[in-house]
N, C-alpha and C positions, 0 to 999 in steps of 0.2 A: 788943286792939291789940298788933302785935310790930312792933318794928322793929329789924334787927340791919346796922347800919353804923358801924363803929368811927371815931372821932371823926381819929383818926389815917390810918385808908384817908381820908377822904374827904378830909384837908386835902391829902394826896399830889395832887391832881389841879390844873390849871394852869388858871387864871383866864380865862373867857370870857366874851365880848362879844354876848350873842343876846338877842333880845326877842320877846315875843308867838308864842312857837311853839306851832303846831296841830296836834296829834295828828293821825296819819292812823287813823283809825276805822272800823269792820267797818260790816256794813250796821246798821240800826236802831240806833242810839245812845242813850243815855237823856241829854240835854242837861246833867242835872247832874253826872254822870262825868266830860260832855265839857266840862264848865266846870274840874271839880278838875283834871282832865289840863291843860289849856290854862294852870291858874294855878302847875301846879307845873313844869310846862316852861317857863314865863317867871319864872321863879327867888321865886314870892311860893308861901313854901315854910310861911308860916303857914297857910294852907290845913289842914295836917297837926292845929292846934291848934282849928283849928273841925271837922274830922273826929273829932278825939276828945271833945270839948267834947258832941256829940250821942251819939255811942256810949257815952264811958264819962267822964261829968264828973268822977268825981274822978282821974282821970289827967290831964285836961288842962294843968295846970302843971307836972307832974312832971321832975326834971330831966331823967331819960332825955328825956323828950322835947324839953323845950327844946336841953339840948345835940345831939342829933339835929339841930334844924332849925337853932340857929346855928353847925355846921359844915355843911350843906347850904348854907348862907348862906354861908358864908366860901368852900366849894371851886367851889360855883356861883352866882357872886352876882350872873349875869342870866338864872341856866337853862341850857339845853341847847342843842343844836345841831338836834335830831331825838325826836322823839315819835312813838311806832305804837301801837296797842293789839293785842296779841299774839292775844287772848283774847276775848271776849265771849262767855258762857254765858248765853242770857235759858233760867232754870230754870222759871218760869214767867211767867203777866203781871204780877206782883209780889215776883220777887226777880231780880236781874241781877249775876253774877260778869265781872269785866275783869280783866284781866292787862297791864300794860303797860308799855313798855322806855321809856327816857328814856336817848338816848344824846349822849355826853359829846365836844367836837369832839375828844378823840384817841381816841374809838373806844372805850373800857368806859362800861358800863351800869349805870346800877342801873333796878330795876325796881319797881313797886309793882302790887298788886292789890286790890281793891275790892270790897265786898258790899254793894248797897243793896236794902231792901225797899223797897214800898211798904203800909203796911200801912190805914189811915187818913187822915190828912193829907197822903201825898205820899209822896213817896219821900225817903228818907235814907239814909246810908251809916253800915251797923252794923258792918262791920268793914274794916281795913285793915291789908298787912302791907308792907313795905318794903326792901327787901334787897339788897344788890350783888352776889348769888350765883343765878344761875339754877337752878340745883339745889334749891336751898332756897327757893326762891316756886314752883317747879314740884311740887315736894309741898306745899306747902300748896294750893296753888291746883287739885291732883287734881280 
């Protein structure tokens, strides 16, 4: 799990008013991407603590993350304006990479990316990375 958004950029940003925003999505979507996308663009940014909570439990409390999500809370605290998914790489019929902008109403992004398998029980998302730099999710997400 990486997430690199300084608790200071994120507070810079001005307070909006958006609810239940829906990702616009490539074709074949994997429903439960399009659930996390849908719950982090309507500002329920705990999502991020049930993604790590299955990938890697003992980060799931960790401060980094927490203060992560309550200044995501604080500088978006109904979500976004606009959600796309940039990306969708199905690698096979059991692992699925996204890339995806969440854009802010004065216009910068941050962006997150997603890797769920399906290995057994279903699918789950074994990594995620998070970042208000495109450059920097654009190599990761190669």
């Amino acid at each position: 799990m990486r997430f690199i958004l300084p608790a200071v950029f994120l507070l810079s940003f001005p307070q909006m008013a958006m609810s239940d925003v829906v990702c616009n999505q490539l074709e074949d979507p994997l429903p439960l991407l399009e659930e996390i996308k849908t719950s982090f663009a309507s500002g329920h940014f705990e999502v991020l603590k049930q993604l790590v909570k299955v990938a890697s439990p003992s980060e799931s409390e960790s401060t980094d993350l927490l203060n992560v999500i309550a200044a995501l809370q604080e500088a978006f605290p109904e979500g976004f304006a606009a959600c796309s998914t940039l990306m969708s790489d199905h690698i096979s019929e059991r692992f699925i990479s996204d890339m995806v902008a969440f854009q802010a109403s004065d216009g910068h992004f941050i962006f997150l990316g997603l890797d769920a398998v399906n290995v057994e029980f279903g699918w789950e998302v074994v990594r995620y990375y998070l970042s208000d730099n495109f450059e920097s999710i654009r190599r990761e997400w190669k």
